[in-house]
VOGU-3710 file (C-alpha; in Angstrom, 3 decimals, decimal comma):
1> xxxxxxxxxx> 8,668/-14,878/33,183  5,032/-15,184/34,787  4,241/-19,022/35,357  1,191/-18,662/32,858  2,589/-17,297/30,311  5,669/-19,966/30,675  3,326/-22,734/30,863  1,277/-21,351/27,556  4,166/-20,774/25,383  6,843/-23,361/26,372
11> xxxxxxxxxx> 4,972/-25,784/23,577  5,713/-22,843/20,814  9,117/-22,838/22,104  9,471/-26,533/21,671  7,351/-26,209/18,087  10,441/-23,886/16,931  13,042/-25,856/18,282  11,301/-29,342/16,432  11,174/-27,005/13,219  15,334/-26,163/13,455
21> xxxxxxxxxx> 15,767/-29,748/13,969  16,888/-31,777/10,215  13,532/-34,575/9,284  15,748/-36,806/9,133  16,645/-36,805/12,597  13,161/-38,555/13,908  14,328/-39,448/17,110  15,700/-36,040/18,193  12,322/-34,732/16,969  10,171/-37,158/19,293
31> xxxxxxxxxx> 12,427/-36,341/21,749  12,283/-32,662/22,174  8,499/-32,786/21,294  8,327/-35,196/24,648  10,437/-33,282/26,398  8,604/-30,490/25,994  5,216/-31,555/27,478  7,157/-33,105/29,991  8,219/-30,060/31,222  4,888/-28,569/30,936
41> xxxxxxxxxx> 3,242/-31,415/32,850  5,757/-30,583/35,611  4,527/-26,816/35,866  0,636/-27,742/35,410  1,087/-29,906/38,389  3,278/-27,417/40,347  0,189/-24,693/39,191  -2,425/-27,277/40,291  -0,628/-27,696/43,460  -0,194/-23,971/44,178
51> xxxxxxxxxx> -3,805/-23,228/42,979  -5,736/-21,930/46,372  -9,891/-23,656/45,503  -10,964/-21,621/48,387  -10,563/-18,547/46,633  -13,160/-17,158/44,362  -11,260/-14,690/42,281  -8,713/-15,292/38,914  -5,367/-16,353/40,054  -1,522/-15,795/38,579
61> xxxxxxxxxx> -2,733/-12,798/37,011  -1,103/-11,898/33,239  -2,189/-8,226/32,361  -0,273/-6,423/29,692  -1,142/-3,877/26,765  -1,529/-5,513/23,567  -2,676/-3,092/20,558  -5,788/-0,822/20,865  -8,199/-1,154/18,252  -8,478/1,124/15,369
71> xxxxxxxxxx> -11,298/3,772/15,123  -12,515/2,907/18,587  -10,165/3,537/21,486  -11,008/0,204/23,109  -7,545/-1,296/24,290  -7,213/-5,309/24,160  -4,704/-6,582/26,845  -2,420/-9,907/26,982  -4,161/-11,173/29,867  -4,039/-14,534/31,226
81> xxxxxxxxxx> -5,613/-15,896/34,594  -7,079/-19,399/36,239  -9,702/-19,685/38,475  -11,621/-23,338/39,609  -13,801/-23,633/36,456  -10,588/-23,481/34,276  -7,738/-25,021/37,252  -8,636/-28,996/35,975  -8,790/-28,227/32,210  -5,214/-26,740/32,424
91> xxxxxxxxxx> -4,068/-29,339/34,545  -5,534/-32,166/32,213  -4,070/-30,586/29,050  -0,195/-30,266/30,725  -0,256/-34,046/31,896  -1,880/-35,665/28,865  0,074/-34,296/26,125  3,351/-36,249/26,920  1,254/-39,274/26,768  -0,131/-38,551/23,374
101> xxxxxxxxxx> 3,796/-38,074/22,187  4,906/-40,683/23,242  1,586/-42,939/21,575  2,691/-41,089/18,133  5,959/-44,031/18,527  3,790/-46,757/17,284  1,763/-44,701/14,675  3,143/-41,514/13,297  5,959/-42,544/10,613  5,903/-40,475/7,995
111> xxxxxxxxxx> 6,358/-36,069/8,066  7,321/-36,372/11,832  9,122/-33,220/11,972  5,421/-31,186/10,799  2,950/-33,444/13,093  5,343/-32,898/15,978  5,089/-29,133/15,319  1,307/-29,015/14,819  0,858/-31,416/17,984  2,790/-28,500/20,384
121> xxxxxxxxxx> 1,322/-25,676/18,757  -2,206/-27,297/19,310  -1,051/-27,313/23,207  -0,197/-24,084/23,047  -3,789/-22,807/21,632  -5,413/-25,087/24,220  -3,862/-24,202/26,748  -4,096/-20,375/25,950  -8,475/-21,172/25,210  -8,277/-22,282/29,285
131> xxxxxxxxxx> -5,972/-19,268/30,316  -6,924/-15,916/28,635  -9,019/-13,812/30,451  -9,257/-10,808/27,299  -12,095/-11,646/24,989  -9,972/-11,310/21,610  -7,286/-13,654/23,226  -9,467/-15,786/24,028  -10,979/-16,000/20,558  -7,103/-15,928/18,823
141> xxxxxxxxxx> -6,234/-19,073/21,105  -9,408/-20,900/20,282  -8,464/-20,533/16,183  -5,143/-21,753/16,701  -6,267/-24,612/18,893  -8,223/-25,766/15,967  -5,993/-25,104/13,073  -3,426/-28,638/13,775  -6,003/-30,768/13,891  -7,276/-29,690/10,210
151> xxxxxxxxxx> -4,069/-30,644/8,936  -3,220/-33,519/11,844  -6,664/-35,233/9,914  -6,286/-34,262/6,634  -2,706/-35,488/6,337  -2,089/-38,390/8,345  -5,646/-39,340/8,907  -7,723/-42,482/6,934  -9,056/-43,630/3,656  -11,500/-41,178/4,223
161> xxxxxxxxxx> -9,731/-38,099/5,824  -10,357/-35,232/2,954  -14,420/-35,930/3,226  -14,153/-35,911/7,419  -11,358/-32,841/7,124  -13,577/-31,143/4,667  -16,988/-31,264/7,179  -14,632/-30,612/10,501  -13,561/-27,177/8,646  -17,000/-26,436/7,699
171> xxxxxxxxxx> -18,536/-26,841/11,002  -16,214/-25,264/13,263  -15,460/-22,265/10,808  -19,682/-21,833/11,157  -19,573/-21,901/15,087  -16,343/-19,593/14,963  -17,757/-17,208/12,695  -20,943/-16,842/14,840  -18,780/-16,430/18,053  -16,894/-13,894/15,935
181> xxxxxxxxxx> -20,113/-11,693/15,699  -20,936/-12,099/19,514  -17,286/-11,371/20,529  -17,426/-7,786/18,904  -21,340/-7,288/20,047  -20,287/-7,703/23,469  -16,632/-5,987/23,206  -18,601/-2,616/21,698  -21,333/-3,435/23,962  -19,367/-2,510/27,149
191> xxxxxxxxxx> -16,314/-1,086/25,373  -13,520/-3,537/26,892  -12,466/-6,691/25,748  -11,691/-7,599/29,195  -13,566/-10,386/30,394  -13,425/-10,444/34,560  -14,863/-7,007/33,761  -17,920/-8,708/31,062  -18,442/-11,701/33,630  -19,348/-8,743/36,103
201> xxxxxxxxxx> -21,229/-6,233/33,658  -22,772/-8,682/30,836  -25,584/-9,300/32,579  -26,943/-5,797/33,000  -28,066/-6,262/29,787  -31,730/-6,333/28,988  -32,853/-10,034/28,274  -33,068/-9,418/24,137  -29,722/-8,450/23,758  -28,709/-11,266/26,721
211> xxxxxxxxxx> -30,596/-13,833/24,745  -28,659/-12,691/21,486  -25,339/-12,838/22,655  -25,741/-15,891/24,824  -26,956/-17,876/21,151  -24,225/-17,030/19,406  -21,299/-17,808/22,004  -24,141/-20,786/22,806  -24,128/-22,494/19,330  -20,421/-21,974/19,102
221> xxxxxxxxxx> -19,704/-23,946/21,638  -22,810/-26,818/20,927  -20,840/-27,187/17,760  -17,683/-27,831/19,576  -19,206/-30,218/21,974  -21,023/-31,511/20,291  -24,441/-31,301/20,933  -27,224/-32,688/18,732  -27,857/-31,986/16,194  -24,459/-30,214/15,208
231> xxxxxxxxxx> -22,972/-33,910/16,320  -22,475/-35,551/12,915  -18,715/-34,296/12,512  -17,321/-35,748/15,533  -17,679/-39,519/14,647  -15,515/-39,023/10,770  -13,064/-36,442/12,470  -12,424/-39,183/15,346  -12,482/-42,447/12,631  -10,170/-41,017/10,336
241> xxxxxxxxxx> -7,728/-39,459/12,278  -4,734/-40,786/13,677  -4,683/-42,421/17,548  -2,615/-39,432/19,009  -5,043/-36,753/17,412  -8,417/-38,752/18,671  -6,645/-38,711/22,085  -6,515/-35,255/21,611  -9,951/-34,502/20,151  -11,533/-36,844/22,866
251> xxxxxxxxxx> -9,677/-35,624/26,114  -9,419/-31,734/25,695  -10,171/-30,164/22,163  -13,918/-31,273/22,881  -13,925/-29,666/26,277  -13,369/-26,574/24,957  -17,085/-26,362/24,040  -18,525/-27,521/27,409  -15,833/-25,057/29,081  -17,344/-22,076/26,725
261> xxxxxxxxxx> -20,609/-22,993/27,794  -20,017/-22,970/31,386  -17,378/-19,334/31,349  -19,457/-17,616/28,572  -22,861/-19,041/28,296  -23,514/-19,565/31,579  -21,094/-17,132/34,213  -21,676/-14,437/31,640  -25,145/-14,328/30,817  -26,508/-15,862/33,715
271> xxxxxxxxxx> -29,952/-14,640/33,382  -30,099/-16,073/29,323  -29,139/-19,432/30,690  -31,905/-19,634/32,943  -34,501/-19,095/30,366  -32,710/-21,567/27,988  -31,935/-24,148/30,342  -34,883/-26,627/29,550  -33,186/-26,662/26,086  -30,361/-27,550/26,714
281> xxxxxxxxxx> -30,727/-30,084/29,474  -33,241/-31,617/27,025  -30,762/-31,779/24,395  -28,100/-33,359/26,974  -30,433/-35,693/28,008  -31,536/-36,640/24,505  -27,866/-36,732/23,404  -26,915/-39,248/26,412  -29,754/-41,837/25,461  -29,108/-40,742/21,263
291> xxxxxxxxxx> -25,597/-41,358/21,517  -25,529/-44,565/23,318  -27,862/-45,825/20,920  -25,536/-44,997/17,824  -22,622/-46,560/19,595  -24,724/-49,655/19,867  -25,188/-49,990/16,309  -21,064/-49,413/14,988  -19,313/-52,273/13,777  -16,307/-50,374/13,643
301> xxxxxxxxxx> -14,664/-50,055/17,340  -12,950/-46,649/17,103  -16,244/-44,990/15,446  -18,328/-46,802/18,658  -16,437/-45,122/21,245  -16,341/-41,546/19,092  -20,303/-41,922/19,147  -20,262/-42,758/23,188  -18,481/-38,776/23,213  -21,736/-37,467/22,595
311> xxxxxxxxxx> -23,697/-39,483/25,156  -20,799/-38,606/27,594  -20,759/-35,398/26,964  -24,797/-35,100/27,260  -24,029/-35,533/30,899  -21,776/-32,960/31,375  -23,739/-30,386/29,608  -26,902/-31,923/31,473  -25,254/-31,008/34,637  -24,355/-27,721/33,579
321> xxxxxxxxxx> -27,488/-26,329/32,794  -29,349/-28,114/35,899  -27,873/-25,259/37,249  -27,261/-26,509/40,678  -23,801/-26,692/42,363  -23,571/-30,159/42,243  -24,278/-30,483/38,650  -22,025/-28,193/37,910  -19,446/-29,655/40,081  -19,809/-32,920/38,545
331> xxxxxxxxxx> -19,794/-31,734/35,235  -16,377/-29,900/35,973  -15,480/-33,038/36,621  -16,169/-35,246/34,420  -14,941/-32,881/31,619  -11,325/-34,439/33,417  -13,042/-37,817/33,632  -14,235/-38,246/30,043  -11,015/-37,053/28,919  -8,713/-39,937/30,985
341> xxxxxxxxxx> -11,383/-42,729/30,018  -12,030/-42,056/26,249  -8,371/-41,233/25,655  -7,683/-44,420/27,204  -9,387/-46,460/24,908  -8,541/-44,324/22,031  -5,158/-45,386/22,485  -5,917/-49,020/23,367  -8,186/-48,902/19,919  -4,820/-47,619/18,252
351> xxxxxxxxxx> -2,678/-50,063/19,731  -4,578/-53,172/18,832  -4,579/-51,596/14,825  -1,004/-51,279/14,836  -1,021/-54,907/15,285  -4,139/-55,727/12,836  -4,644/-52,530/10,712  -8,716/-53,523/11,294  -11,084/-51,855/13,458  -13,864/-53,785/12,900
361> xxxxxxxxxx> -15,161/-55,621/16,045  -16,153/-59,373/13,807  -12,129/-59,399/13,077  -11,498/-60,044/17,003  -12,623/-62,477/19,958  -10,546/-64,289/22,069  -7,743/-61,407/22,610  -7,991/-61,796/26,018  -6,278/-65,150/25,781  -3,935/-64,319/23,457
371> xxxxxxxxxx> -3,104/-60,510/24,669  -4,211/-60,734/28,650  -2,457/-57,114/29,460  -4,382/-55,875/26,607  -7,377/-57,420/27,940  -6,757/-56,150/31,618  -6,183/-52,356/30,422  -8,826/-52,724/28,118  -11,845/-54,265/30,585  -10,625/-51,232/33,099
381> xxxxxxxxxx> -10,966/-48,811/30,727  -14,255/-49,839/29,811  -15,732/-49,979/33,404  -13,909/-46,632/34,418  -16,645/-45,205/31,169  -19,407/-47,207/32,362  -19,156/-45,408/35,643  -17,967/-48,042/37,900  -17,957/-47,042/41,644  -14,722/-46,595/42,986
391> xxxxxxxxxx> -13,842/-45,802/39,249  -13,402/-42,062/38,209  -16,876/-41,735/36,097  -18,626/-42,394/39,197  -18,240/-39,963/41,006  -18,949/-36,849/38,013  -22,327/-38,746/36,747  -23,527/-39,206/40,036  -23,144/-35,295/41,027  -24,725/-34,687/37,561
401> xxxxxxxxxx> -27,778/-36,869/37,980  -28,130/-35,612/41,449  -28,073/-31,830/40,143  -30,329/-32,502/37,315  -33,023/-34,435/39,313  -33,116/-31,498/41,917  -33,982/-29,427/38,851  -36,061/-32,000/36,494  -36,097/-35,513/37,222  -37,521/-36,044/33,697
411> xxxxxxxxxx> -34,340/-35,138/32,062  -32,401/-37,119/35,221  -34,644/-39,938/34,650  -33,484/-40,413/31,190  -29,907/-39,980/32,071  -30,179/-42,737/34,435  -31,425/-44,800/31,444  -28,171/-43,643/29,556  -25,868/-45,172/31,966  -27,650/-48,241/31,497
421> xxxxxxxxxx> -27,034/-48,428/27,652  -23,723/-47,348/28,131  -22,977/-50,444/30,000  -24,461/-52,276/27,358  -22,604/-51,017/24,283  -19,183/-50,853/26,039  -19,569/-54,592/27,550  -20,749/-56,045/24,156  -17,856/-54,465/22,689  -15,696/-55,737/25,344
431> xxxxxxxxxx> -17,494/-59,236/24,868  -16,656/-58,999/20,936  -13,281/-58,334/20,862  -11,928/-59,929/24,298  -13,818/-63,290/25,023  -15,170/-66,568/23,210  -12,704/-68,543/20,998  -9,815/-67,003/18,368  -11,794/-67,237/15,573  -9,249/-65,370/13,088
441> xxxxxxxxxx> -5,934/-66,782/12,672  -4,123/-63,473/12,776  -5,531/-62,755/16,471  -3,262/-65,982/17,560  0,355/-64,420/17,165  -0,870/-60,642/18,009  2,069/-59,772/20,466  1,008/-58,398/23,888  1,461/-54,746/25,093  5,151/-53,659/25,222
451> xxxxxxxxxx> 7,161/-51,276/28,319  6,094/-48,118/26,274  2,563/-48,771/25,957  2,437/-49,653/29,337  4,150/-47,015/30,743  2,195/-44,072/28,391  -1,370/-45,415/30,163  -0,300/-45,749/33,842  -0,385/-42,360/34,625  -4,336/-41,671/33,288
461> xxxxxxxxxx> -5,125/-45,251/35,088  -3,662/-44,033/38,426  -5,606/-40,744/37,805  -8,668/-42,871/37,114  -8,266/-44,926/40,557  -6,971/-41,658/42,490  -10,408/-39,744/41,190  -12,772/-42,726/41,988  -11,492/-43,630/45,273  -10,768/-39,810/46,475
471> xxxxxxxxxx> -12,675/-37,107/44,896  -12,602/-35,043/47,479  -8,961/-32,769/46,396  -10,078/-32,225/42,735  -14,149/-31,208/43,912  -12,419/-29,026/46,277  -10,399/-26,961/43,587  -13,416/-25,463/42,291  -15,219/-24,416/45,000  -14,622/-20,967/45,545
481> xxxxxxxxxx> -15,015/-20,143/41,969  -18,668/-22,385/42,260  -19,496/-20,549/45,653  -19,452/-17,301/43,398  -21,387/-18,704/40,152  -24,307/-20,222/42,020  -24,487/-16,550/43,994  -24,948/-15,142/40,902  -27,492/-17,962/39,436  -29,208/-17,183/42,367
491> xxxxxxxxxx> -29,494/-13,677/42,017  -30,380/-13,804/38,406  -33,152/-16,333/39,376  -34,929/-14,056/41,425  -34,875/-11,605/39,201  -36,190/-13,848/36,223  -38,633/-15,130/38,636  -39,707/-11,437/39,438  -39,965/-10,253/35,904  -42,105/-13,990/35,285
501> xxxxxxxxxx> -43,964/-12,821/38,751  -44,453/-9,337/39,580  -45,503/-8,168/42,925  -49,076/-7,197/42,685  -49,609/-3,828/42,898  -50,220/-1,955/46,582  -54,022/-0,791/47,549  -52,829/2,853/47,266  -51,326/2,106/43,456  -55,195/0,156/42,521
511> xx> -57,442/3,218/44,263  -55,092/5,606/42,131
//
């Protein structure tokens, strides 16, 4: 069997095995659901390891015949592929899942044997959005990446997880519905559904039916991020459900979006992007200074670090859209980066309920005397969001700001101003819960973090160290696949730039 399709599936094989296992055997469940995405971690590292970043072109190559679809001859293939704008995403998903598992210890008792299931199909789905290189694929995996997490919220989420269920469904179903309609504009468009062969032809389009199909894969994909002012979901989905999921939601299921905009938005329809650029870069920038200023004003810690997503995300689609190759390298990036530091303290916010069952930031102060590895984990986790140097966050916001004030230091200016009040809401938080005296007598016998909590962070803190100190291996994966993208910006920019600017016309043409 091919490596992708090994690494894709092994979670549904694992899924099946959980479901042929008795409920009552919860151990045996956690078990095989761990070592499951143990395994998988193992072959997304050996695939990272293998991956060759010089090379521009899709790598491990999947193609197979699938169906054909009826009344119009247009054959959809099982085709799978990685490249460097896809490499990090694939290589995040495989080594954070066993972490999430093994978090579900101190949270998930009750229906193990069903949230184990939806937690590997929901790899599975991910990992497959990341992978597939057919435009139906692509679209099946992205459904049943979203599917779990309706039921992973609605089930085992909080007080409040029907209403926050309820408005997820609604606003995803919207943004896959309008993909839908762009996925079978563009597959009749050009008559194949594969898409190495769209990435090359899309862009012949004229620039009304460009514009078209870049909205609706573009709003998709806003939804997903999210972008304002489709952002209102993202802080109830992330409140109400449980630790594990927000890891989740927070470190890939929101990438998806950014990762949409960057393959389909902007290496399809390169010419579409250009024009709506300004847009979006204002809305990332708005976002960044938006969403720090919403996180300021939560008195509820989990929901504070749900509304930093939004500013954190701003950058990454800010850097996208600059259009530059070092705002989109550093927005590659820091898709990695936002998912090791905001799953972090997701699970760090999860821990310190299981020992209080309260997430609001006036029940805590003084934990840092009474819970000092808490504290420790805690304080680095909060300076590897605020962008520390030497930190992992540095080194993605810094490539971002740099792209987007090469292309409009307005929108760079402000995003400078968004790392500022980032620092602020994350330290006051930090302040809040960590320092001062123990004002609540149930914060005096909270027991410190055990071996297993521990050991499930150490491997996203090394990661967080390994990508602040040394960038330069991770950068490096994507530049072939960046060398070829910012050709093709090019190219379309001279051609928007000719159609904006047209050559006046030749003495000969004016005496005629």
């Amino acid at each position: 069997m091919d490596q992708l399709t090994l690494i894709t599936f092994l979670p549904l094989v694992g899924a099946l095995l959980v479901l042929l296992t008795p409920a009552s055997q919860e151990k045996a469940l956690r078990v095989i659901a761990l070592v499951t995405t143990l395994v998988v971690a193992v072959l997304g590292v050996r695939l990272y390891l293998a991956f060759d970043g010089a090379s521009e072109s899709m790598q491990f190559a999947v193609d197979k015949d699938w169906f054909v679809l009826p009344s119009s001859a247009i054959a959809v293939h099982y085709k799978l592929g990685v490249d460097g704008l896809s490499i990090l995403m694939v290589a995040l998903t495989a080594v954070l899942m066993p972490t999430v598992i093994l978090s579900t210890w101190g949270h998930i008792d009750k229906r193990v044997k069903e949230f184990m299931v939806w937690m590997l199909v929901m790899q599975t789905g991910m990992l497959g959005v990341f992978l597939a290189t057919d435009l139906v694929l692509f679209y099946f995996f992205w459904e049943v990446s979203l599917i779990p997490l309706y039921f992973m919220v609605g089930i085992w989420g909080g007080e409040r997880r029907l209403y926050a269920t309820i408005k997820f469904f609604l606003y995803t179903m919207a943004g896959s519905l309008v993909m839908l309609v762009a996925v079978i504009a563009l597959i009749y468009a050009f008559r194949t559904s594969d898409v190495t062969a769209l990435l090359e032809r899309a862009s012949t389009l004229d620039a009304h039916k460009q514009a078209w199909l870049f909205a609706g894969f573009a709003i998709a994909f806003a939804i997903k991020v999210p972008l304002i002012p489709f952002h209102t979901w993202l802080a109830d989905a992330h409140t109400e459900a449980p630790t594990s999921g927000s890891v989740v939601l927070a470190g890939v299921l929101l990438k998806m979006g950014t990762y949409g905009l960057l393959r389909f938005g902007i290496d399809m329809f390169p010419g579409a992007a250009i024009e709506h650029a300004p847009l979006f870069m204002a809305l990332g920038a708005i976002g960044i200074v938006y969403g720090a200023f919403l996180a300021m004003a939560q008195t509820d810690v989990k929901r504070l670090v749900a509304c930093s997503s939004v500013s954190h995300l701003g950058y990454v689609v800010l850097g996208l859209f600059a259009l530059t190759r070092s705002g989109l390298s550093g927005s590659i990036l820091q898709m990695v980066n936002h998912g090791i530091s905001t799953g972090l303290l997701f699970l760090l916010i999860g821990m310190i309920y299981e020992r209080r069952h309260t997430r609001a930031l006036d029940q805590f102060g003084g934990l840092a005397s009474t819970m000092p590895l808490f504290a420790f984990f805690f304080v680095f986790t909060v300076l590897s969001s605020a962008a520390l140097p030497g930190l992992n966050g540095f080194v993605g916001e810094y490539l971002i700001l740099l792209g987007a004030f090469q292309t409009s230091p307005l929108w760079a200016i402000l995003g400078v101003l968004g790392v500022i009040f980032g620092a602020v809401y994350l330290l006051m938080a930090t302040r809040r819960m960590l320092f001062g005296p123990v004002t609540h007598e149930e914060n005096k016998h909270l027991s410190d973090l055990n071996v297993r909590e521990v050991a499930l962070m150490l491997p996203l803190v090394l990661l967080a160290v390994w990508i602040g100190v040394r960038p330069t291996p991770f950068l490096d994966q994507s530049r072939g696949s960046l060398d070829r993208l910012v050709r093709k910006i090019e190219t379309a920019r001279g051609a928007h730039s000719a159609a904006l600017d047209p050559a006046p016309a030749s003495n000969t043409e004016v005496i005629r």
